[in-house]
Residue frames as qw, qx, qy, qz and C-alpha x, y, z in Angstrom:
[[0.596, -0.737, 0.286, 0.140, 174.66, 77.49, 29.27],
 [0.816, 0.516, -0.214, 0.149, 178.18, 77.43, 28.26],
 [0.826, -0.474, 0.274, 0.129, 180.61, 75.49, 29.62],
 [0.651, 0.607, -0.445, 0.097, 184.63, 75.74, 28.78],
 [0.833, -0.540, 0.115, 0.029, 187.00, 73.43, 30.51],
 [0.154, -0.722, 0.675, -0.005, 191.08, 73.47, 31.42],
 [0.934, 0.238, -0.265, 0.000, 192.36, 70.45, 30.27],
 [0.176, -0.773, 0.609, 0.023, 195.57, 69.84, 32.21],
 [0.905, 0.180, -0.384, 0.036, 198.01, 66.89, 30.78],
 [0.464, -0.784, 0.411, -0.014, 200.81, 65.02, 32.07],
 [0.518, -0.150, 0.818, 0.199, 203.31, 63.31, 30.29],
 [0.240, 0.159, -0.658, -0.696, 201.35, 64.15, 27.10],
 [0.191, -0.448, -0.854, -0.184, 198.27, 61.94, 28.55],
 [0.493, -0.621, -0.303, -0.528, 195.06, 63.62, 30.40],
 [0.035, -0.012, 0.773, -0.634, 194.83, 63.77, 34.17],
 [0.140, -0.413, -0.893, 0.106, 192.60, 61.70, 35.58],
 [0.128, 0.583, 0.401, -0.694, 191.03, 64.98, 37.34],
 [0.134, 0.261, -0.167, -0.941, 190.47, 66.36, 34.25],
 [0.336, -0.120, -0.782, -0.512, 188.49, 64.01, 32.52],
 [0.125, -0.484, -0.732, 0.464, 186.36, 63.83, 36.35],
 [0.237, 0.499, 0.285, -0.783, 185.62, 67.51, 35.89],
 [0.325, 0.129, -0.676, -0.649, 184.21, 66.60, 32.12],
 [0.307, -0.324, -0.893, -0.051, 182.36, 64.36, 33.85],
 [0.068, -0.520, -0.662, 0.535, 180.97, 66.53, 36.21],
 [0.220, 0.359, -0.087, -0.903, 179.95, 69.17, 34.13],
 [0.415, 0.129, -0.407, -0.803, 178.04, 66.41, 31.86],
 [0.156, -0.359, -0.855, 0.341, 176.43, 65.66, 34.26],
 [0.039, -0.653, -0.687, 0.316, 174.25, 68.65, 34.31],
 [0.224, 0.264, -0.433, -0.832, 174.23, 69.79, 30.81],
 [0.614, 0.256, 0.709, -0.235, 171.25, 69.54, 29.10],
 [0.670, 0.364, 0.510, 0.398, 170.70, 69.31, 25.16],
 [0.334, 0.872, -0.073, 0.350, 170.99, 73.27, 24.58],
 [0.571, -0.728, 0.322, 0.202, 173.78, 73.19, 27.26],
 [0.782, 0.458, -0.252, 0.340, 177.72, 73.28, 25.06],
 [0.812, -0.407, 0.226, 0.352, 181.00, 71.58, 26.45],
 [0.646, 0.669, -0.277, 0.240, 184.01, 73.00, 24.88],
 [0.905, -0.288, -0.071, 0.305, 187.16, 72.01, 26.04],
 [0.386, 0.881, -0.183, 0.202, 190.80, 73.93, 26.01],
 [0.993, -0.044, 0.087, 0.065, 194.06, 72.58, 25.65],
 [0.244, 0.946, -0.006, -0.214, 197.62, 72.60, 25.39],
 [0.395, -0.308, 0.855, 0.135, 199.12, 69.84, 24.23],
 [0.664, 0.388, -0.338, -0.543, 198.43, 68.61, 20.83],
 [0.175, 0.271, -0.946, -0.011, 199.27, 64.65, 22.23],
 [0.253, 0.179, 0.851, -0.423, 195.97, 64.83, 24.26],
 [0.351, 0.242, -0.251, -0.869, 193.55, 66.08, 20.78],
 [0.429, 0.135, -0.786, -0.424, 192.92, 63.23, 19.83],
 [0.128, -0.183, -0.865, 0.450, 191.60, 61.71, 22.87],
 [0.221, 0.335, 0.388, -0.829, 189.19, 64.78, 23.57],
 [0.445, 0.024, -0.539, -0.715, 187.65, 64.05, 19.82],
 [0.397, -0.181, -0.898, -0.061, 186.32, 60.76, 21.43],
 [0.019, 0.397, 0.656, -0.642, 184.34, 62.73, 24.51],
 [0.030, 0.702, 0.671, 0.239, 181.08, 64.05, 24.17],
 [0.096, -0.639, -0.091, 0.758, 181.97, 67.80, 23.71],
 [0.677, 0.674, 0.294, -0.023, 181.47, 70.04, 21.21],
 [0.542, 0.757, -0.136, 0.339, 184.60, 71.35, 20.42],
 [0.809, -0.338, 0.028, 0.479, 188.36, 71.01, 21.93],
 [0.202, 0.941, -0.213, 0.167, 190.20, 74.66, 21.44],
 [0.847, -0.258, 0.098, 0.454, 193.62, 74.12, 21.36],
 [0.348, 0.918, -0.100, 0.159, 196.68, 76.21, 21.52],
 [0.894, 0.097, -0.246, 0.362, 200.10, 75.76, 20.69],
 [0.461, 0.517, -0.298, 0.656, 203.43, 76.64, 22.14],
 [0.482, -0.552, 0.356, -0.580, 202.44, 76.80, 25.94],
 [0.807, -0.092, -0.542, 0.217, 203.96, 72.63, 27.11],
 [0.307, 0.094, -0.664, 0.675, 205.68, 74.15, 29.81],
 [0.412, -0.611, -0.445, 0.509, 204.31, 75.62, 33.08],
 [0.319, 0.131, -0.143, 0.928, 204.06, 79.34, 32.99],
 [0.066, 0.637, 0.756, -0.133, 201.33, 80.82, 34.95],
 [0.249, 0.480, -0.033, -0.841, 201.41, 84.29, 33.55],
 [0.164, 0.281, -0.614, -0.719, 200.77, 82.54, 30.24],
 [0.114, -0.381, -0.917, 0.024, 198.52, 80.48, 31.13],
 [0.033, 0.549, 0.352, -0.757, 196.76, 83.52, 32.73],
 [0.191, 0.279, -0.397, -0.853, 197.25, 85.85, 29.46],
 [0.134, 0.082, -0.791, -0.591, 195.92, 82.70, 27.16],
 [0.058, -0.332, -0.893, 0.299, 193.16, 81.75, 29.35],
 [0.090, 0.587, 0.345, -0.727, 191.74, 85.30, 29.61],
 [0.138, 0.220, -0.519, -0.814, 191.86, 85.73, 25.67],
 [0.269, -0.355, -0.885, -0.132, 189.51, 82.40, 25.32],
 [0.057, -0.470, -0.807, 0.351, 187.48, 83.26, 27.86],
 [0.017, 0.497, 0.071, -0.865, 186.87, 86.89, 26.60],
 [0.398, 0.209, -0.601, -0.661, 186.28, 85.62, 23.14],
 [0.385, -0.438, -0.798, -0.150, 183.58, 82.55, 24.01],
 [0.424, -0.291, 0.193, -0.836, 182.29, 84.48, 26.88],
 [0.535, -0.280, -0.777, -0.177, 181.52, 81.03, 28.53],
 [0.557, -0.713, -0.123, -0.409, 178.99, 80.97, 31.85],
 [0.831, -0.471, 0.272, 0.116, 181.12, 78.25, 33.50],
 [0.423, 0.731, -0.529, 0.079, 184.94, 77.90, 33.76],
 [0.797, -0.573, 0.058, -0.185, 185.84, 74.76, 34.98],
 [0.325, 0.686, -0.642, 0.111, 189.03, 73.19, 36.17],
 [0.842, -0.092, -0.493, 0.199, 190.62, 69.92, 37.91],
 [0.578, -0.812, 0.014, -0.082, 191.74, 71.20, 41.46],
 [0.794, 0.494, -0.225, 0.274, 195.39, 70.79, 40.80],
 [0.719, -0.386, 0.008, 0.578, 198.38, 72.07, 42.00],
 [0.310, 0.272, 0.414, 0.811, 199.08, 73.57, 38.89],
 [0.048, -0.505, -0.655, -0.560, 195.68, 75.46, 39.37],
 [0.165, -0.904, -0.377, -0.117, 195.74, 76.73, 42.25],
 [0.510, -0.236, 0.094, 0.822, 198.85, 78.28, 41.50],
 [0.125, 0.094, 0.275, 0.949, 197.34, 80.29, 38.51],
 [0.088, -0.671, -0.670, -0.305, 193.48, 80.26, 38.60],
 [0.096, -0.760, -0.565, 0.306, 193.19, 82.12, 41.35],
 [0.143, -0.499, 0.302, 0.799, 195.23, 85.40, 39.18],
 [0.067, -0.136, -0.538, -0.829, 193.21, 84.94, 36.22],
 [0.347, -0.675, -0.618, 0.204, 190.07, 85.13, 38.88],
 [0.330, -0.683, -0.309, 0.574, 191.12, 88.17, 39.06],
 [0.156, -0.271, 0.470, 0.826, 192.41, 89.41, 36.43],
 [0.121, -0.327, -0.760, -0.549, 188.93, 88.77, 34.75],
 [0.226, -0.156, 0.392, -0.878, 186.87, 89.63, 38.25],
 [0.749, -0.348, -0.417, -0.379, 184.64, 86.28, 38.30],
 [0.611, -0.557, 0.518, -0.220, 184.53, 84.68, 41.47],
 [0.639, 0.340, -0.689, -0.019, 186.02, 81.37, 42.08],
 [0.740, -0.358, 0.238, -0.518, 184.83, 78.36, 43.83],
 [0.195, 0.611, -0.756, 0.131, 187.27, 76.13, 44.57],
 [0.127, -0.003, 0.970, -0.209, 187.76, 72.10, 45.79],
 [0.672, 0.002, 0.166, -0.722, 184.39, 71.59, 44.89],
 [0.458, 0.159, 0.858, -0.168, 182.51, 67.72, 45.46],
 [0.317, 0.456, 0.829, 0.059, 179.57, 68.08, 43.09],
 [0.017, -0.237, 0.158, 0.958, 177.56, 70.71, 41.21],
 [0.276, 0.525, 0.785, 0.180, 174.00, 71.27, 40.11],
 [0.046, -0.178, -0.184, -0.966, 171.84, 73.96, 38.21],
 [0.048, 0.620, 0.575, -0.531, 168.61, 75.78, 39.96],
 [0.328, 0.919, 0.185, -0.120, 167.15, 77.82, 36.96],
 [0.530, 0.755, -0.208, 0.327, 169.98, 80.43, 36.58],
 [0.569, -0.646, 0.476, -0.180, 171.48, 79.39, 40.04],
 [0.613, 0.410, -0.621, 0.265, 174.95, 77.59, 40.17],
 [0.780, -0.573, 0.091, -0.234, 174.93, 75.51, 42.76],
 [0.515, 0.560, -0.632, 0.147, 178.28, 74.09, 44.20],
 [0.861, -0.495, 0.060, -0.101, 179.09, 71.79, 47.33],
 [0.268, 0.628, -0.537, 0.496, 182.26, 72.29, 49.06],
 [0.777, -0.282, -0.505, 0.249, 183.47, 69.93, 51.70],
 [0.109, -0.718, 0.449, -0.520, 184.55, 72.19, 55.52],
 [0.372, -0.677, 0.523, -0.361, 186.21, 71.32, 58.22],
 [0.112, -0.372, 0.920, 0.062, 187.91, 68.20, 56.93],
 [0.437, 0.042, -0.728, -0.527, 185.29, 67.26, 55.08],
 [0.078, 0.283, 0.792, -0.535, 182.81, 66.92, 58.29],
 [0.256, 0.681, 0.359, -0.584, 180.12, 69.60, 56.85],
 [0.366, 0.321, 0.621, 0.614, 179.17, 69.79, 53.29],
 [0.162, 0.667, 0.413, -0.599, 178.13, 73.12, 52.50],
 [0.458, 0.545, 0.667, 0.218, 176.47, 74.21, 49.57],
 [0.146, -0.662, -0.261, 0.687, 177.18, 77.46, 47.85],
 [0.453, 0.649, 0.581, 0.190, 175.50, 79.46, 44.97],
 [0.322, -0.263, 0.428, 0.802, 176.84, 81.72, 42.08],
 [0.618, 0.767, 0.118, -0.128, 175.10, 83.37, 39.03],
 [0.587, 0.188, 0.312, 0.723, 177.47, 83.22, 35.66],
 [0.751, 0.388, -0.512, 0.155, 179.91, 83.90, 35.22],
 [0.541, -0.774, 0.304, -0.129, 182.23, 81.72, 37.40],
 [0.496, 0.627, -0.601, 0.005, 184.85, 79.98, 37.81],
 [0.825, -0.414, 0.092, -0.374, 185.05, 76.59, 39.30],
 [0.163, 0.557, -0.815, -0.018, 187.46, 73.78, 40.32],
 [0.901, -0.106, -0.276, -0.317, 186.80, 70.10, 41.30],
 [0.754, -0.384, 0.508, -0.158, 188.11, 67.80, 43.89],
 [0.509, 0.179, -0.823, -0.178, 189.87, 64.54, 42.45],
 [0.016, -0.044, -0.966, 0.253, 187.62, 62.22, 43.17],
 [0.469, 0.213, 0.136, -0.846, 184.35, 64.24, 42.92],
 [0.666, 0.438, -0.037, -0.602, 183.26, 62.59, 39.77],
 [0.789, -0.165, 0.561, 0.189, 184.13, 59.04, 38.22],
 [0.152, -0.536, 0.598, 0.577, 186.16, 58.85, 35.25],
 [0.140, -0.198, 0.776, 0.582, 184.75, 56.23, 33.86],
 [0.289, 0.582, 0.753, -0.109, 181.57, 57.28, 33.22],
 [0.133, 0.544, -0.214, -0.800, 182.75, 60.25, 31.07],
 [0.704, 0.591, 0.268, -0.288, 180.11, 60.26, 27.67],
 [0.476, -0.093, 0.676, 0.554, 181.70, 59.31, 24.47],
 [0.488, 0.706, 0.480, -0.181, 181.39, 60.94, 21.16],
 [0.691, 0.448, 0.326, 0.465, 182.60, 63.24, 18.37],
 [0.230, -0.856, -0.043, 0.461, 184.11, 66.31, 19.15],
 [0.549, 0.742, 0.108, 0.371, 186.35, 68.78, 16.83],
 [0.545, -0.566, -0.029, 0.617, 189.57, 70.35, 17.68],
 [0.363, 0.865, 0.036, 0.345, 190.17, 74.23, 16.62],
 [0.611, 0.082, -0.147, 0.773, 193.50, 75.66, 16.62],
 [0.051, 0.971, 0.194, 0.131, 193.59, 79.46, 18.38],
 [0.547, 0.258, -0.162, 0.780, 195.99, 81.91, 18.28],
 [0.251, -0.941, -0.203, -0.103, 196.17, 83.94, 20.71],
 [0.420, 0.648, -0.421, 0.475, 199.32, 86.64, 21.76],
 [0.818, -0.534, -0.104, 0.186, 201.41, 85.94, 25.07],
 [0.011, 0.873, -0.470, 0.130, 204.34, 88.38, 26.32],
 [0.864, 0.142, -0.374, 0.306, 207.18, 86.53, 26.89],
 [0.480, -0.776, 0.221, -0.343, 206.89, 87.38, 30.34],
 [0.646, 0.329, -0.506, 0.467, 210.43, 86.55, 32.21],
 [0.243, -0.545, 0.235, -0.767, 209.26, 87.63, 36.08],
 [0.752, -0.299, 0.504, -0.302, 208.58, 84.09, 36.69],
 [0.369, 0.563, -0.721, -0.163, 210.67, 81.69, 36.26],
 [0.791, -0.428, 0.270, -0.345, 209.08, 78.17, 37.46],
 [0.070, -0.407, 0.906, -0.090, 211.65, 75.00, 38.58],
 [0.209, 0.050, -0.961, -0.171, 210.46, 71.93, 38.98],
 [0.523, -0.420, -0.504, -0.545, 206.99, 70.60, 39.49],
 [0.496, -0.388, 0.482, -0.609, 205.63, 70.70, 43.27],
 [0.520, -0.097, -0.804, -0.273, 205.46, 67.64, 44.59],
 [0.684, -0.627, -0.312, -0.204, 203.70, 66.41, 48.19],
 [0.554, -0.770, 0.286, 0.133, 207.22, 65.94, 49.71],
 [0.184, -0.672, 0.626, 0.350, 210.75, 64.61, 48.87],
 [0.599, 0.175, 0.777, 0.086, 209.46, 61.36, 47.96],
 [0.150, 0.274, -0.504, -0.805, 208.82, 60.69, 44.53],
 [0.102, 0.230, 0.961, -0.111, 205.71, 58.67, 45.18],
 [0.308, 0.047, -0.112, -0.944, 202.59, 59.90, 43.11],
 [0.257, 0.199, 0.931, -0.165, 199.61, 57.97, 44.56],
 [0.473, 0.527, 0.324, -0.628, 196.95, 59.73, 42.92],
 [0.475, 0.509, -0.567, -0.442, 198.05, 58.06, 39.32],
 [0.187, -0.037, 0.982, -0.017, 197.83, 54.04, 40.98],
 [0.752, -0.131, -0.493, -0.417, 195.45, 51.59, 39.65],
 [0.795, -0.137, -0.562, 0.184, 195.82, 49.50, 42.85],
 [0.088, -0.622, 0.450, -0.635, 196.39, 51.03, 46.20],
 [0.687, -0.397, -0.606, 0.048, 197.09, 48.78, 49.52],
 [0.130, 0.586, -0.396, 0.695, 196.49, 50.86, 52.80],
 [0.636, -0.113, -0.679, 0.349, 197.45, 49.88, 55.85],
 [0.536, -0.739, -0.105, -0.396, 196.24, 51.35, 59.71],
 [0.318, -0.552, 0.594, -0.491, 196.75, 51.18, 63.19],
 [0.952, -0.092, 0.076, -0.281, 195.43, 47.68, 62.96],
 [0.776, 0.431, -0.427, 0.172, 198.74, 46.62, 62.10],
 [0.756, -0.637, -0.139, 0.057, 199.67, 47.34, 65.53],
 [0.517, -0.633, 0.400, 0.415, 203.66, 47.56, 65.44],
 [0.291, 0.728, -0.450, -0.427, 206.12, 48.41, 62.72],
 [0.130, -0.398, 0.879, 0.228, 207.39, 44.60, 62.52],
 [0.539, 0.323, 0.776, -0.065, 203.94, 43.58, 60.73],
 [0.482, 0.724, 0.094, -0.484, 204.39, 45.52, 58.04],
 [0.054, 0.256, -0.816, -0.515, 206.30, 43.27, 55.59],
 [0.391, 0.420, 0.817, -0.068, 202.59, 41.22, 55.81],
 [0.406, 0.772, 0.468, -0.142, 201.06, 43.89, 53.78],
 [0.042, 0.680, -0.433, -0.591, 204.16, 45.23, 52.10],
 [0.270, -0.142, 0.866, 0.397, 203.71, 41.53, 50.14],
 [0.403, 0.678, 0.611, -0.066, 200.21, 41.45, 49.72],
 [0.314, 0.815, 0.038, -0.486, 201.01, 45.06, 47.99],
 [0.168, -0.387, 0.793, 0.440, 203.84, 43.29, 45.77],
 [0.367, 0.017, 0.914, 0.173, 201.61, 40.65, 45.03],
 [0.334, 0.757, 0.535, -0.173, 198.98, 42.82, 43.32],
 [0.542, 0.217, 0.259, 0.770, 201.65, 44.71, 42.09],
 [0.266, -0.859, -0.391, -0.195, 199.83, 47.92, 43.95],
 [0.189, 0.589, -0.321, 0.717, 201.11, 50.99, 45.22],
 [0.480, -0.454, -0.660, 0.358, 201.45, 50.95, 49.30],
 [0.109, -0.631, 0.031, -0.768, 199.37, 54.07, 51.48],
 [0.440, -0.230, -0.709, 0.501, 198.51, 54.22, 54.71],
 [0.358, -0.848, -0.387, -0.055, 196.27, 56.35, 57.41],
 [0.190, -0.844, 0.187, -0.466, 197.49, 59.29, 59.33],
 [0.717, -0.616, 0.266, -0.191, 198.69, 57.23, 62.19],
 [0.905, 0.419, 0.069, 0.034, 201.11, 55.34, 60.30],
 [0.431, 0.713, -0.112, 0.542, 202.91, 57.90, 58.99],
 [0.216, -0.785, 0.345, -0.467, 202.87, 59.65, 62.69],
 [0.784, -0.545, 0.296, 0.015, 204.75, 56.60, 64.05],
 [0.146, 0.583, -0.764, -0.234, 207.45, 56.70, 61.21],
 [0.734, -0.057, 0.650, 0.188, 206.57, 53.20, 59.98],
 [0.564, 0.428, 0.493, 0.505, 206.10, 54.84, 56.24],
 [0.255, -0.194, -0.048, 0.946, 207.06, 58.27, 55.32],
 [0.394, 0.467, 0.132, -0.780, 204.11, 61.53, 54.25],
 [0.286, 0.303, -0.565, -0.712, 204.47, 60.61, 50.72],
 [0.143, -0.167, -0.968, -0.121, 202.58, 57.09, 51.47],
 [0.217, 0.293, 0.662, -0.655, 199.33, 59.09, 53.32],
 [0.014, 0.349, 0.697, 0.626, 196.20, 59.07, 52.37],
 [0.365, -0.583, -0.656, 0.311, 193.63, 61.59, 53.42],
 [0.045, 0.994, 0.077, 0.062, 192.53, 65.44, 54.21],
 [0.406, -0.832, 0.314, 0.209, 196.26, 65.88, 55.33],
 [0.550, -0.412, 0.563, 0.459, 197.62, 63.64, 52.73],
 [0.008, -0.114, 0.693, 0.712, 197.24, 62.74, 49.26],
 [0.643, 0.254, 0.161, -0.705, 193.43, 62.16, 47.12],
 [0.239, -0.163, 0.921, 0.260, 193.60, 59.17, 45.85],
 [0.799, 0.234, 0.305, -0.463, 191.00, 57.10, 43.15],
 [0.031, -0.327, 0.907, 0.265, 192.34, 54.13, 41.85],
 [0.697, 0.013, -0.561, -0.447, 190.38, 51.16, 40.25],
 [0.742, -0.345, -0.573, 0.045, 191.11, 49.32, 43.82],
 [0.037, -0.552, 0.592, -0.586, 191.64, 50.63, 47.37],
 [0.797, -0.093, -0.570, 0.176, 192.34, 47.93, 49.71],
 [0.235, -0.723, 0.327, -0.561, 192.32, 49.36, 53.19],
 [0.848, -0.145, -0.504, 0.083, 193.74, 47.36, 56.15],
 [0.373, -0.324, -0.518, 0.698, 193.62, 47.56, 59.79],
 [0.050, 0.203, 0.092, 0.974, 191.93, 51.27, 58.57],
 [0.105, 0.399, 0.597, -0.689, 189.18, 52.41, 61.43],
 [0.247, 0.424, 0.627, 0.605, 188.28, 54.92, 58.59],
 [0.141, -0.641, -0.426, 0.623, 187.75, 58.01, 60.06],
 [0.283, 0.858, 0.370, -0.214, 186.25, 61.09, 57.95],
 [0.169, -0.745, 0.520, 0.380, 189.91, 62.43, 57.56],
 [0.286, -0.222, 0.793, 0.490, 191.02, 59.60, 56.02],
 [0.410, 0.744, 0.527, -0.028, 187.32, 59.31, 53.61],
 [0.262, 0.866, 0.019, -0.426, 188.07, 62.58, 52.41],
 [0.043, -0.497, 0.700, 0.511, 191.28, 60.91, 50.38],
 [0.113, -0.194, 0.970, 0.093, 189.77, 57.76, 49.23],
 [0.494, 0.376, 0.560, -0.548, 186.21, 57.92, 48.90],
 [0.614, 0.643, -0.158, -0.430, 186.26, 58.26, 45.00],
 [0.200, -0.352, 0.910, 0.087, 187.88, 55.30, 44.66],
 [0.614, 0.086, -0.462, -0.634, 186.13, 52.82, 42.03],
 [0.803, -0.311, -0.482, -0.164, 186.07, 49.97, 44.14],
 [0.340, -0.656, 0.434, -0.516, 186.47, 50.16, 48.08],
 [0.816, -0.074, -0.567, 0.086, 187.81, 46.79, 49.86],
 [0.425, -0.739, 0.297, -0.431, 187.73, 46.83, 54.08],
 [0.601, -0.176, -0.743, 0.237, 189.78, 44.18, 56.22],
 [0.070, 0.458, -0.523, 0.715, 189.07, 45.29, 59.61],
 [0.109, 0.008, -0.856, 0.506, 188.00, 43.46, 63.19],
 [0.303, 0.271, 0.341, -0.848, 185.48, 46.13, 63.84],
 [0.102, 0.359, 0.725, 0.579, 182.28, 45.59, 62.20],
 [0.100, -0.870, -0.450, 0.172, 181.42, 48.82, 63.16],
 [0.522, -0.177, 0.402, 0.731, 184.50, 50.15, 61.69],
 [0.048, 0.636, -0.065, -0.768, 183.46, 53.76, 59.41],
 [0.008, -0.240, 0.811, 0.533, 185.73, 52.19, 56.52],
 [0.276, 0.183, 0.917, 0.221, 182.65, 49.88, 56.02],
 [0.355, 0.712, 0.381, -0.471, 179.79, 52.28, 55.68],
 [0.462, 0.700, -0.117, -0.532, 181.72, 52.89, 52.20],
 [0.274, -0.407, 0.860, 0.144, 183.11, 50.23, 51.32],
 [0.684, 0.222, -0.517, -0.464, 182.05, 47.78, 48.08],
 [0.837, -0.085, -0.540, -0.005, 183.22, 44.86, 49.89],
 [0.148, -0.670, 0.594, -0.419, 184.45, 44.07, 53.67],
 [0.879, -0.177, -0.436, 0.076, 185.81, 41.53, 55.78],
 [0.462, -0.686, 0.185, -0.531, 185.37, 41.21, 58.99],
 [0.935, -0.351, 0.001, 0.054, 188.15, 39.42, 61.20],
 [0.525, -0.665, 0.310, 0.431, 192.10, 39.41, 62.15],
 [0.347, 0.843, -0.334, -0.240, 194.09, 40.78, 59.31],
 [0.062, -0.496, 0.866, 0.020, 197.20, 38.84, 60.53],
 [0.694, 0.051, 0.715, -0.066, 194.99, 35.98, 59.34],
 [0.667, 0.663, 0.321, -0.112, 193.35, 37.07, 56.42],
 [0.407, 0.808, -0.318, -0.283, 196.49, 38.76, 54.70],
 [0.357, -0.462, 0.808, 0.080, 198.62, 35.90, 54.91],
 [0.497, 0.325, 0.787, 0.167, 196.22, 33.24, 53.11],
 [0.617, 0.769, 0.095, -0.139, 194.98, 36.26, 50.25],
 [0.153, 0.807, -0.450, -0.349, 198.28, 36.54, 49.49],
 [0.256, -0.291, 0.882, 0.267, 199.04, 33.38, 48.66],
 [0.532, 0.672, 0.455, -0.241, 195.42, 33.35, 46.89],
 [0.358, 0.879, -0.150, -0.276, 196.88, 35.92, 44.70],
 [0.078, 0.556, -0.743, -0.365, 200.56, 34.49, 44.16],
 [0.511, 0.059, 0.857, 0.018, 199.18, 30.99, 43.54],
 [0.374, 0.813, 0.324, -0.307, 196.45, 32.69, 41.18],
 [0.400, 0.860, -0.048, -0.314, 199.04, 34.00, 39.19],
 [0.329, -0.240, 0.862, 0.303, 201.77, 30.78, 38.78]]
């Protein structure tokens, strides 16, 4: 099997998703199974030497955004390795262009996927429906072309090793038929949860808008971005850009700290891939706990008041 993955950067570093869908793909390579990687940003080379691929194609002069060119350069590579699997980080970016070089090549393409395994010469994928109630499972001979969830796969358990980066050249019209502006974001806000190390979200448990400075400090005091459930947002105590959830952002930080949060399936679908899962909530029948690393069970408007001063005291 051969396996070539999109690399998308930002800022010159990796996205998190990408290095997930590296993970998920070695996951279920075996020793004649090759990882090659492709890239376009010579700031993130170095990095990819340190994963356990065999080889990091890189090619220059494509930093911006342009999905014809991305298209064009994609389709050369892929024509010339002739890999089974194409995979990619669910993106924005990606499913602006993938699905046009899906076409433009005529593999299918199986999108948002959770997880992936291999059945002989069956490609198996698992795709989340109807808000991520029903997991449903759906199979592909190579070639295809796949995408990943953020959150599917943990970061840090990508393999380490020695990898090589080859320059390719490949040609690209200097197509002028699109002309792209600034990067999509979720809304107006400029709030990009899906890049915290620390997230502190807040529920209906908070009850009324005038208890949210209690957990606007606790988020200070961890220095943690602030999200929040679906219900939140639909009473205007914090605008879209703070949601988390099938309707809002995907989050996976290194902490999510959920409070007052019932934890209904909706919200799970943002937050589950999260590396460690902390619950405050009354219920101890509450959803939130069934995934959750740690919970506590009892009145927020106690408990956030005395961690936070746990935490600022902790750090005089």
């Amino acid at each position: 099997m051969n396996i070539l993955i999109f690399i998308q950067s930002e800022e010159n570093k990796i996205s998190r998703s990408s290095i997930e869908a590296v993970c998920g793909m070695q996951k279920v390579c075996n020793e004649n199974d090759t990882i090659s990687t492709v890239s376009f940003n010579s700031e993130i080379n170095n990095e990819l030497e340190q994963y356990n691929i065999d080889t990091n194609y890189f090619i220059n002069g494509l930093d911006d955004f342009h999905p014809i060119k991305y298209v064009s350069a994609l389709e050369q590579v892929i024509n010339e390795k002739k890999p089974d699997i194409v995979a990619f980080a669910h993106t924005y970016q990606a499913r602006d262009w993938v699905p046009r070089l899906s076409a433009r090549l005529d593999m299918p393409f199986i999108s948002d996927c959770i997880d992936i395994n291999m059945n002989g010469e069956n490609i198996i994928c698992t795709k989340q429906m109807y808000q991520g109630k029903v997991n449903a499972d759906i199979c592909s001979k190579s070639p295809v072309i796949i995408s990943f969830q953020s959150g599917a796969f943990r970061a840090d358990e990508i393999k380490q090793g020695n990898a090589q980066t080859q320059e390719l050249t490949v040609g690209v019209d200097d197509n002028n038929a699109i002309k792209p502006l600034d990067k999509f974001k979720d809304s107006k806000g400029d709030v990009d949860l899906s890049s915290a190390n620390i997230i502190v979200s807040v529920g209906r448990g908070i009850s009324k808008e005038e208890n949210m400075p209690l957990v606007e400090e606790l988020s200070k005091s961890l220095s943690a971005e602030l999200g929040s459930s679906r219900p939140v947002v639909d009473y205007g105590w914090l605008p879209h850009d703070r949601q988390v959830g099938s309707s809002g952002q995907v989050v996976t930080p290194k902490l999510y700290l959920a409070v007052g949060i019932s934890g209904a399936i909706q919200h799970q679908v943002g937050m589950k891939g999260s590396d460690n899962i902390m619950a405050i909530n009354k219920d101890p029948k509450a959803p939130i706990f069934e995934i959750a690393d740690y919970g506590i069970v009892g009145d927020l408007f106690e408990i956030i008041p005395k961690l936070t001063e746990l935490i600022k005291n902790h750090q005089s």
